[in-house]
C-alpha positions in Angstrom: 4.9 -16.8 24.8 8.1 -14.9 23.5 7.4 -16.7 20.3 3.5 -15.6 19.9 4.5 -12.1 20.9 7.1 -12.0 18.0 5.2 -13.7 15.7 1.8 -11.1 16.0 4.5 -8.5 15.8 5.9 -10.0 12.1 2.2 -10.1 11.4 2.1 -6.7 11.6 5.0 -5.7 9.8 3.4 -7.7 6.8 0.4 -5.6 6.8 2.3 -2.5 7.2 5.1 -3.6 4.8 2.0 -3.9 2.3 0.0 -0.7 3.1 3.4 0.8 2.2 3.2 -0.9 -1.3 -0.1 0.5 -1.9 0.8 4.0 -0.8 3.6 4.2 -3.2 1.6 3.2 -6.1 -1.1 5.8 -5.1 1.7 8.4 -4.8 3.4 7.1 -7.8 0.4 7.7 -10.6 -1.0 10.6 -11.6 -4.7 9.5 -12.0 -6.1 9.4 -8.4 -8.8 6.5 -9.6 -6.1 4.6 -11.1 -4.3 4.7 -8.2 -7.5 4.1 -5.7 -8.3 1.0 -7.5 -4.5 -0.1 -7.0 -4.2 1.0 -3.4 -6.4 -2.5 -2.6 -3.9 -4.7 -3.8 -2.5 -4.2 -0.1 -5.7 -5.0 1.3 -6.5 -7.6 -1.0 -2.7 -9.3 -0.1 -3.5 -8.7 3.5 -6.6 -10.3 3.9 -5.7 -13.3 1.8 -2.4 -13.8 4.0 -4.1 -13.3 7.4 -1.7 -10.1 8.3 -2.6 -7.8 11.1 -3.7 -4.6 10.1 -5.0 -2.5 12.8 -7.9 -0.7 10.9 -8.7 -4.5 9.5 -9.4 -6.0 13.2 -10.4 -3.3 15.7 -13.6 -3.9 14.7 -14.1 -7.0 15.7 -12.6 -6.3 19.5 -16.5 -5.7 20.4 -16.8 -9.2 19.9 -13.9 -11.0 21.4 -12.0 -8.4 23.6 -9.8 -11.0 25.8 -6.4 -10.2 26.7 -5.3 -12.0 23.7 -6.9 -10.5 21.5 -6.5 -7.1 22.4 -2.6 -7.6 22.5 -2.4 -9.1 19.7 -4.3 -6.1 18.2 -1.8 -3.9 19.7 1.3 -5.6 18.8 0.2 -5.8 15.0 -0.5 -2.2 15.2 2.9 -1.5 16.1 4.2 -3.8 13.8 2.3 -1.3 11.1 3.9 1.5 12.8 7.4 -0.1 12.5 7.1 -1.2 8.6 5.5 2.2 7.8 8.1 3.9 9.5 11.1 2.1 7.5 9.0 1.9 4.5 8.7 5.3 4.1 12.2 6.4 4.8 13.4 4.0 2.0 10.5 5.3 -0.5 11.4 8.3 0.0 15.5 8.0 -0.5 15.1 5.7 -3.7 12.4 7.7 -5.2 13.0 11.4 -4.4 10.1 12.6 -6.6 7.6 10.6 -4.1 8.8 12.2 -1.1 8.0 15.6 -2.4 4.5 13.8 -3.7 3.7 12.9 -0.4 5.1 16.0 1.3 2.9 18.0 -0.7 -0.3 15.5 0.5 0.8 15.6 4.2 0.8 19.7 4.2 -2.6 19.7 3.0 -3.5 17.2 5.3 -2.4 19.3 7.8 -3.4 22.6 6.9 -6.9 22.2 5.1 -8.2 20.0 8.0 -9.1 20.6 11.3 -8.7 18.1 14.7 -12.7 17.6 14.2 -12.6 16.7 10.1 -9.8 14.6 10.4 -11.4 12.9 13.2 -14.6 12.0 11.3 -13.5 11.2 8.2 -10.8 8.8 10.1 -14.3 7.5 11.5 -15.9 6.3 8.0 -12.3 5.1 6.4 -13.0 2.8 9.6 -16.5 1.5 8.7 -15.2 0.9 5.2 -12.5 -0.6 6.8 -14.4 -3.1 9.0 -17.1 -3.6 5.8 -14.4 -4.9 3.7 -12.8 -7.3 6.5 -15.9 -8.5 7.6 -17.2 -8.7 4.2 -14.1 -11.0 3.1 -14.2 -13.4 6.7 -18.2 -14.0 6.4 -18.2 -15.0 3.0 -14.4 -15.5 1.6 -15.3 -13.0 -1.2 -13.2 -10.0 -2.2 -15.9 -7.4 -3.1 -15.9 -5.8 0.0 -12.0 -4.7 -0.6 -12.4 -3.9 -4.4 -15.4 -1.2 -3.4 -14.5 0.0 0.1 -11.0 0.7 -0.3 -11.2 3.3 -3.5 -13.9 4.3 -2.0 -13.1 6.0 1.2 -9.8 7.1 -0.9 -11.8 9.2 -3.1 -13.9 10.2 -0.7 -11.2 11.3 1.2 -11.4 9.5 4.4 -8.1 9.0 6.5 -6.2 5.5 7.0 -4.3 5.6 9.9 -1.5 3.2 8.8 -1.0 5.1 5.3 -1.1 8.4 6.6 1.8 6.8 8.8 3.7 6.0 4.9 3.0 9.2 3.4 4.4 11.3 6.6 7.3 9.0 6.8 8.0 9.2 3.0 7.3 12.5 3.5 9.9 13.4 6.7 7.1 15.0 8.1 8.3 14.1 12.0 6.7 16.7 13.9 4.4 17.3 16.9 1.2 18.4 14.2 2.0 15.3 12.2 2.0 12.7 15.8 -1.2 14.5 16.5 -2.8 13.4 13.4 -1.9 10.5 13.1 -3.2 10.0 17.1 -6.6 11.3 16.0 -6.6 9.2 12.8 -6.0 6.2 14.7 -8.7 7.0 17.4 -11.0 7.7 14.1 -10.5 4.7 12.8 -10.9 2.6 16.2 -14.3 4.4 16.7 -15.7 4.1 13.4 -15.0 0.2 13.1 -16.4 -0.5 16.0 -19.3 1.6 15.1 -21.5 -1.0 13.1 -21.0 -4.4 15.3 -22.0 -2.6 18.0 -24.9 -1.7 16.3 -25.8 -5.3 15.3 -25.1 -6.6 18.7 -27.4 -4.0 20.1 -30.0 -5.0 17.6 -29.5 -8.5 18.2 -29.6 -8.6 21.7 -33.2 -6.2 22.3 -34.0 -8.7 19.2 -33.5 -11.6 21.4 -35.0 -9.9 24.4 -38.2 -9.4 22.6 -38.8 -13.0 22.1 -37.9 -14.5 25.4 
């Protein structure tokens, strides 16, 4: 048991270990395509390796929800939250010039946006999210990760795990940064859900229908 829990938890810290990659590279470029388009490396890794991202697998609680399942979900999550965390703090004291890059992203985050915006947008970073997951297990192909992921990037959707990097990287430790991140997270967990519940509703008056 001790073993499982430990090892959903290291699955986690992968994930988050390689969100952390991809938000240094976005911080790190000056082209904000350039560096969309190389944010889904960490995706791409992650889906390849199996890790547990949170934003990757909420959305497929609606269809196995068991006790396993949802603590595994909740130990990779805080395996992201870990890796983040640390990952952050080490950006930010080997590469100074990040950490006042992602400073200057976090303010904005959290002075342009209100509770409402950053809830929705939170909401279709997590159908993306869910689309390039679901996209990648259904079919083994990579598409899904090469569009969704610069895409809700530029559109300017919110990641719950990489908003964890760049507040880390940025120091940003306060009660305004906990709460976003709270309401990204709930964003995200609504909006991936938002499309397989959707199909199973579809599905099921579908097979209603024809018995």
């Amino acid at each position: 048991m001790l073993k499982n829990i430990f090892q959903k938890l290291l699955s986690g810290v992968a994930a988050g270990l390689l969100i952390t990659v991809g938000g240094t590279v976005f911080l790190a470029v000056d082209n904000r395509y350039v560096g969309a388009v190389l944010f889904s490396v960490a995706l791409l890794c992650i889906c390849i390796k199996g890790y547990s991202l949170y934003t990757g697998r909420i959305g497929f609680i609606p269809e196995k929800h068991g006790k396993e399942e949802v603590l595994g979900l909740l130990l990779g999550l805080a395996g992201n939250v870990l890796a983040t965390l640390a990952g952050g703090l080490l950006i930010a004291l080997a590469m100074p010039a990040l950490k006042e890059t992602a400073a200057a992203l976090c303010a904005a985050k959290l002075e342009n946006q209100t509770v409402l915006s950053t809830f929705i947008r939170a909401c279709f970073c997590g159908i993306l999210m869910y689309l390039a997951v679901s996209i990648y297990k259904n079919n083994q192909k990579l598409i899904g990760v090469l569009f969704c992921i610069p895409v809700f990037i530029l559109s300017g959707f919110e990641h719950s795990v990489a908003d964890m990097f760049y507040f880390s990287a940025a120091a940003s430790f306060t009660w305004r940064s906990l709460l976003f991140i709270a309401v990204v997270v709930l964003g995200n967990s609504a909006g991936a859900v938002i499309l397989p519940l959707i199909t199973d509703a579809f599905t099921w008056k579908k097979k209603e229908a024809q018995s």
